[in-house]
N, C-alpha and C positions, 0 to 999 in steps of 0.2 A: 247470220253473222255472229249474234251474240252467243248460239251454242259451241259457236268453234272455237271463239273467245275461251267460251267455261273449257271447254273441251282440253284447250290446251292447256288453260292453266292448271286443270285435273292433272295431266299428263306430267309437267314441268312439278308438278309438288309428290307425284307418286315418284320421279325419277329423284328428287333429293330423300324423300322419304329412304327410299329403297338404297341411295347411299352413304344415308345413314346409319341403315342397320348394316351396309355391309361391312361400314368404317367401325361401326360397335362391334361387330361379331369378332373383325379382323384383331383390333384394342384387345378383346379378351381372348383372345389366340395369344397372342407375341405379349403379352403382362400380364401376373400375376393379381388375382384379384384382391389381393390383402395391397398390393399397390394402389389400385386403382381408387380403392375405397380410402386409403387415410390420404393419399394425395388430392380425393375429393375435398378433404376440410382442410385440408393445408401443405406445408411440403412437408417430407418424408423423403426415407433413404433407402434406395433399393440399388441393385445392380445389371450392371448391364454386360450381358454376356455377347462377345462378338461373335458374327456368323462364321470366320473365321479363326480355326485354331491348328496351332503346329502340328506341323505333320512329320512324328513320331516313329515312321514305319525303317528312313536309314541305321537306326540305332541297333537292330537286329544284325545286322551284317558286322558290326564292330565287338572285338573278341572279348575286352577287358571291361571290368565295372567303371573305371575311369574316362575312358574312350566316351562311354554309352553316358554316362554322368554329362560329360560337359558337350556332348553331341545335343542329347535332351535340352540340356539348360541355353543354349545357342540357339534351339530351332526355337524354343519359346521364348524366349527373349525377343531373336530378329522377328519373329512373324507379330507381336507386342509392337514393340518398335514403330514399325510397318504399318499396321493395322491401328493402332490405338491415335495415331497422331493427327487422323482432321473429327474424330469423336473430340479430343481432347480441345482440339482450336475448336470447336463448334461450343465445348461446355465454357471455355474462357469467353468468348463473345457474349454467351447467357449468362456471364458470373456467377455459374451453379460452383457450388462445389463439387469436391471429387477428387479420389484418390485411384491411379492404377494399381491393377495387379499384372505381371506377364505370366503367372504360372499357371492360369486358365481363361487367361485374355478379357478380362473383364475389370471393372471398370465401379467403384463405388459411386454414388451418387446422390446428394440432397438438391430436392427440389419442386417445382409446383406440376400439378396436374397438365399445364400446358406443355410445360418441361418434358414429361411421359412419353404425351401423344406425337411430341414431333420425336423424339430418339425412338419410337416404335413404328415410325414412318420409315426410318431410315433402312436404306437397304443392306448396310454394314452388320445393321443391330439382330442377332438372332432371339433374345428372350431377355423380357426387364424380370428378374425375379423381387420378388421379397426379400430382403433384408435377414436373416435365420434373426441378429441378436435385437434388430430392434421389432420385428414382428414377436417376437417372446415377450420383449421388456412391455409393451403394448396390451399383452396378452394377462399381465398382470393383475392381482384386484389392488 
C-alpha cells in the first residue's frame, strides 16, 4: 500500500512539474524576455499586441487615396474598438495602467509579473513585447 502511496504522489508531482514547464516554455513563447525579467523585480511597461488585427485587404478594390485612407483608418479603428474593450475592462479591475493604441491594436501597459502571466493566458492576447523606449532607457549606464 505504501508504494502506491509514493507511487502516486511521484506521479501527481511529475504531472505539476511537467506543467510547469509547459506554462514556462508557453510564458517565453507569447512575452518577451526583457519583460519577464524587469517585471520579475517589479512593474514595468510593455505592450500588448492583440491576436486580432484589421483586416486590410477591402482597401485594394477602392480607386482613390482618400477612399483607401479612411477605409483603412475605419477597419482599424472598429476592429480596436471591438477588440480592445474586455482587455481594457479586465486592466480597469487590476488598476494597471495603460494606454490604447487602434493603429496596430495594442495596448501599452504598467504592471507586475502577475499582471503578465494572466494577459498571456488570455486567448485575445497574441504577444506581450518589450517596451522599445523603456527597454533602451533601462539599457542605459
Amino acid at each position: 500500500m505504501r508504494s502506491r502511496a509514493t507511487l502516486a504522489s511521484c506521479f501527481v508531482l511529475a504531472l505539476a512539474a511537467a506543467s510547469g514547464t509547459a506554462r514556462g516554455e508557453e510564458l517565453s513563447q507569447k512575452v518577451d524576455s526583457w519583460v519577464l525579467d524587469t517585471a520579475s523585480r517589479g512593474d514595468t511597461e510593455f505592450l500588448v499586441m492583440l491576436r486580432e488585427q484589421g483586416d486590410l485587404r477591402g482597401a485594394r478594390a477602392l480607386s482613390s487615396k482618400v477612399e483607401k485612407g479612411a477605409f483603412v483608418m475605419d477597419a482599424l479603428r472598429s476592429t480596436a474598438d471591438r477588440t480592445q474593450r474586455p482587455l481594457l475592462d479586465f486592466l480597469v479591475e487590476r488598476g494597471a495602467a495603460y494606454r490604447p493604441f487602434w493603429v496596430a491594436n495594442m495596448v501599452w501597459v504598467r504592471g507586475s509579473l502577475s499582471l503578465v502571466e494572466e494577459l498571456a493566458a488570455r486567448s485575445d492576447v497574441f504577444h506581450i513585447y518589450a517596451n522599445p523606449r523603456a527597454a533602451t532607457v533601462a539599457r542605459r549606464p
